[in-house]
C-alpha positions in Angstrom: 122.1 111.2 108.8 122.5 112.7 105.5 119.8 112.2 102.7 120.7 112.0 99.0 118.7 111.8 96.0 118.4 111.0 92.2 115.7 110.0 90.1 115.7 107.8 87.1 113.2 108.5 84.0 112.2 105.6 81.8 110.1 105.2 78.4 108.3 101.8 78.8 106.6 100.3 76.4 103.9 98.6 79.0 102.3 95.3 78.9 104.8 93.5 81.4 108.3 95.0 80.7 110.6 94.3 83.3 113.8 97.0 83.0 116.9 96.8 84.8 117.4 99.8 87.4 121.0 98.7 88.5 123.3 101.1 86.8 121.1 104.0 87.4 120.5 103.7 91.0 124.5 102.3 91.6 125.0 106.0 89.6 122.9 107.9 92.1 124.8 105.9 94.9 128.1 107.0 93.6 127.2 110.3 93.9 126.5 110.3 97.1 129.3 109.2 98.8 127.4 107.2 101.3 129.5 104.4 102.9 127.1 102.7 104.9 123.5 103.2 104.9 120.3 102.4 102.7 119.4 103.1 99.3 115.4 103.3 98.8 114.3 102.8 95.2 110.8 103.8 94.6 108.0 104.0 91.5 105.1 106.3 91.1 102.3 105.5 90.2 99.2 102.5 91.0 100.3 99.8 87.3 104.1 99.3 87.7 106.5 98.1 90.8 110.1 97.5 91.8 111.5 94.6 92.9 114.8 92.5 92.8 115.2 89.9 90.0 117.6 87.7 88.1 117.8 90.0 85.2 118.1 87.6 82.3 115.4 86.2 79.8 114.4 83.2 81.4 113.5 85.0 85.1 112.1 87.9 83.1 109.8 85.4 81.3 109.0 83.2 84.3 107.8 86.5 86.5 105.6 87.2 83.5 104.2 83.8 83.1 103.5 83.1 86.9 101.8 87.5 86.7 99.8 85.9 83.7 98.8 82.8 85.4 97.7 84.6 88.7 96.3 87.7 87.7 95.6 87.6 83.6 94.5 90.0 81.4 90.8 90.5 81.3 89.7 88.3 84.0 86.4 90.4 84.8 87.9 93.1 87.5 86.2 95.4 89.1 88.1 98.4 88.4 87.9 97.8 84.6 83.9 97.3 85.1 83.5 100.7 87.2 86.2 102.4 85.2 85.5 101.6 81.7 89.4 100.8 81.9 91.3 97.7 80.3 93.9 97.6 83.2 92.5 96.2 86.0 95.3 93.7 86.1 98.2 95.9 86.3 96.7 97.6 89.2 96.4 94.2 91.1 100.3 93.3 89.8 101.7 96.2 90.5 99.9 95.8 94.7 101.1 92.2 94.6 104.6 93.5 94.1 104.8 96.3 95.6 106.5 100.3 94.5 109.5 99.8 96.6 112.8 98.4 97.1 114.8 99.2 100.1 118.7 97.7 99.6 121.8 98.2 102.2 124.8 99.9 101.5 128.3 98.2 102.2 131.3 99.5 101.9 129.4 102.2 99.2 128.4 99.2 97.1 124.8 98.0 96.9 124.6 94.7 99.1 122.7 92.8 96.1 123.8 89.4 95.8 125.8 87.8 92.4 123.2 87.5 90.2 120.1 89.8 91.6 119.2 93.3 89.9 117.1 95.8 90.6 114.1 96.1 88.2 110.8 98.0 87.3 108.2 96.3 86.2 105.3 98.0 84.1 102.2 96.0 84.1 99.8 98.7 82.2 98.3 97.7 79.2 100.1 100.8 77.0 103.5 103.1 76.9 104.3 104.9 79.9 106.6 107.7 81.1 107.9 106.4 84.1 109.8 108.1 87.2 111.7 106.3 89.8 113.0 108.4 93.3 116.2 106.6 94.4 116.5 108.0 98.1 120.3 107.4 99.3 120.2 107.7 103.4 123.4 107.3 105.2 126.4 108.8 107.2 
């Protein structure tokens, strides 16, 4: 097994932005030459997440509303109370969701289906410099 990897670098300007990752982690795919196997797409870092979305306005929008409706803004966390921090929501989004995609490889293709993207969401409550390691492991 053979290990390939790439990593993407996004501005973000915070509060909720949901980016599309597709093109950059097909890019690091290409590059690899991997036929079948996994690509692993990862986010550092405890106030964003990666997941796999409809990438159009009205999914984006409906993942924010349902974030806003579960875990709002200024709802009295902890970590904002010990922490003298503003962000205890993002930290609790970005858990919910999770730092990680793992998606097959067919064919040297990600197996995503018609209409699903890969995306980063950044749930803190200002700019960020992001980093995501796409890990390509296959034959």
């Amino acid at each position: 097994m053979t290990v390939h990897g790439g990593q993407l670098r996004l501005s973000t300007p915070g509060h909720g932005a949901v980016l599309d990752l597709t093109e950059g982690v097909r890019a690091v795919v290409a590059r690899s030459r991997v036929r079948t196997g996994i690509a692993v797409v990862f986010v550092g870092g405890a106030t964003a997440a990666v997941t796999t979305l409809e990438y159009e306005p009205g999914a984006v929008a409906d993942l924010r509303a349902l974030l806003d409706r579960l875990l709002p803004p200024g709802a009295g966390y902890e970590h904002d109370a010990l922490n003298g921090d503003t962000n205890g929501h993002a930290h609790a989004r970005a858990a919910l969701i999770g730092p990680s995609e793992t998606v097959p490889l067919v064919g040297g293709e990600l197996a995503l289906g018609t209409w699903q993207q890969i995306v980063l969401c950044d749930f803190d409550d200002r700019p960020r410099e992001r980093s995501v390691v796409v890990q390509v492991l296959g034959d």
